[in-house]
C-alpha positions as CSV (number, residue, x, y, z in Angstrom):
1,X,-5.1,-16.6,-17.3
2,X,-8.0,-18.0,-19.5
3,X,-9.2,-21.8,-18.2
4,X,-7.7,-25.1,-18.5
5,X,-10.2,-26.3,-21.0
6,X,-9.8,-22.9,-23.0
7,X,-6.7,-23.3,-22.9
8,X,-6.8,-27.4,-24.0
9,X,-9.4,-26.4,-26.8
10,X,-6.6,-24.1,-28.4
11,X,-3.8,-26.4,-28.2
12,X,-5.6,-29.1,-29.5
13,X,-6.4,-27.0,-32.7
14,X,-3.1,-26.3,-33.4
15,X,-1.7,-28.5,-35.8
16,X,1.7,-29.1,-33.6
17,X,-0.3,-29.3,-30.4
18,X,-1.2,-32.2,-27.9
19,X,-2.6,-31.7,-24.5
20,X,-0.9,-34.0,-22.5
21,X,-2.7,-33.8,-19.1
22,X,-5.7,-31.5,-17.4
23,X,-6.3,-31.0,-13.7
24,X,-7.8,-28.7,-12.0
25,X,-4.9,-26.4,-11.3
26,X,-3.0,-26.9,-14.4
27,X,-2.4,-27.8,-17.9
28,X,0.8,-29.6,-19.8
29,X,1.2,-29.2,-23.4
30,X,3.3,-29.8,-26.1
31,X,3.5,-27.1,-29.1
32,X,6.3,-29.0,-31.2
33,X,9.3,-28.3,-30.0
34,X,8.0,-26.6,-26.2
35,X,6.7,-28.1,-23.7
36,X,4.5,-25.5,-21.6
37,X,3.1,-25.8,-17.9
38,X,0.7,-23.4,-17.2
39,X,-0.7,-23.8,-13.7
40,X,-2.3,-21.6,-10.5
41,X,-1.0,-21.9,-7.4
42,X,0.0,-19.2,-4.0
43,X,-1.9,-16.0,-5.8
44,X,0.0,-16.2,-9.0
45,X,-0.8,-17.7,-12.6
46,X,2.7,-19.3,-13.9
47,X,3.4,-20.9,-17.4
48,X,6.9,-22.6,-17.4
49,X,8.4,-23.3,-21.0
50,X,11.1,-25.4,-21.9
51,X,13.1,-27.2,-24.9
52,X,14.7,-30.0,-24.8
53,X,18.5,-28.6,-26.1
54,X,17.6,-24.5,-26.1
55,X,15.7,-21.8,-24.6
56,X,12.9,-20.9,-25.7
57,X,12.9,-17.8,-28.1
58,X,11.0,-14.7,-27.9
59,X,8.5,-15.3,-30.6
60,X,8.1,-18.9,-28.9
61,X,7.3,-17.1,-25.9
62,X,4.9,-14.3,-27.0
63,X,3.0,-17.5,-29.0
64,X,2.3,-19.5,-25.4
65,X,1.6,-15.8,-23.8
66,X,-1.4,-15.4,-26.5
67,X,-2.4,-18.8,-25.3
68,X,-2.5,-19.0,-22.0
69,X,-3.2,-15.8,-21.2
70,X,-6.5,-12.9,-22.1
71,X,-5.4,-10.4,-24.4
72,X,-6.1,-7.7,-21.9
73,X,-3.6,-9.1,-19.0
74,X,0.2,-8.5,-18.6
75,X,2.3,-11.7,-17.6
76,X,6.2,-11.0,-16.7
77,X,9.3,-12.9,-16.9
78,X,11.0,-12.2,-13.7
79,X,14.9,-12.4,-13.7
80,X,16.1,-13.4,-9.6
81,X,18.7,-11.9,-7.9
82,X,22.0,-14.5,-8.4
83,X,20.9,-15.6,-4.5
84,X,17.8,-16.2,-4.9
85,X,17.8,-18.0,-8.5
86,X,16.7,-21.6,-8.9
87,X,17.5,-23.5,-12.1
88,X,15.9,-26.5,-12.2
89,X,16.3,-27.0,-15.8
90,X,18.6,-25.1,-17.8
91,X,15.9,-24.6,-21.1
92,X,13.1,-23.3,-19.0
93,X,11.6,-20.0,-19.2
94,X,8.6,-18.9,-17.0
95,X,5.6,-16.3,-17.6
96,X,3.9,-14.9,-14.2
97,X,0.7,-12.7,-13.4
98,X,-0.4,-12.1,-9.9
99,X,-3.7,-13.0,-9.3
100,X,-4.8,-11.1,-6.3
101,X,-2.9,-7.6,-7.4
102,X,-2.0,-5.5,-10.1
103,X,1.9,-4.9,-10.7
104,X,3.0,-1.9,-12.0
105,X,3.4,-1.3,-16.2
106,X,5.7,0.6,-18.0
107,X,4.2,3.5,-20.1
108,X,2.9,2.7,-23.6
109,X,5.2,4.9,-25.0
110,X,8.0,3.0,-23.3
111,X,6.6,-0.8,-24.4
């Protein structure tokens, strides 16, 4: 994941961004319509992003990827077991990277 002040200095030149808060292990930003959480925390880089009345779209998505993330790493969206979901708020999707490994890629020919 690139830094919280990288990632601040891009939303803040985007003409429907505003950075809403900076600590040290997170960000929160508004990119008109989204609001996007990107934060570290338990070996794993997570960026959570939610509307208020939809869920986000894939070009939405792929947008806050570019963002918060180096264009050289992969970042996932993870879809639980029924058991072992948590919905929190029902317009919320979330990006993840592992920090301390490398997960497994498809081919290129298959992406």
């Amino acid at each position: 994941m690139k830094s919280f002040p990288a990632i601040a200095s891009i939303v803040e030149k985007h003409k429907k961004g505003c950075v809403l808060d900076v600590s040290i292990d997170g960000i929160m930003f508004k990119l008109g319509a989204l609001r996007v959480i990107a934060s570290t925390g338990m070996e794993w880089d997570r960026v959570s992003v939610s509307t208020a009345q939809r869920l986000p779209q894939y070009a939405e998505m792929k947008h806050v990827k570019r963002i918060c993330f180096r264009a050289d790493e992969w970042a996932v969206e993870y879809h639980a077991p029924i058991q072992d979901h948590v919905n929190v708020h029902p317009f919320t999707l979330h990006l993840w990277r592992p920090r301390a490994e490398t997960f497994p890629i498809p081919p290129k020919i298959l992406v």
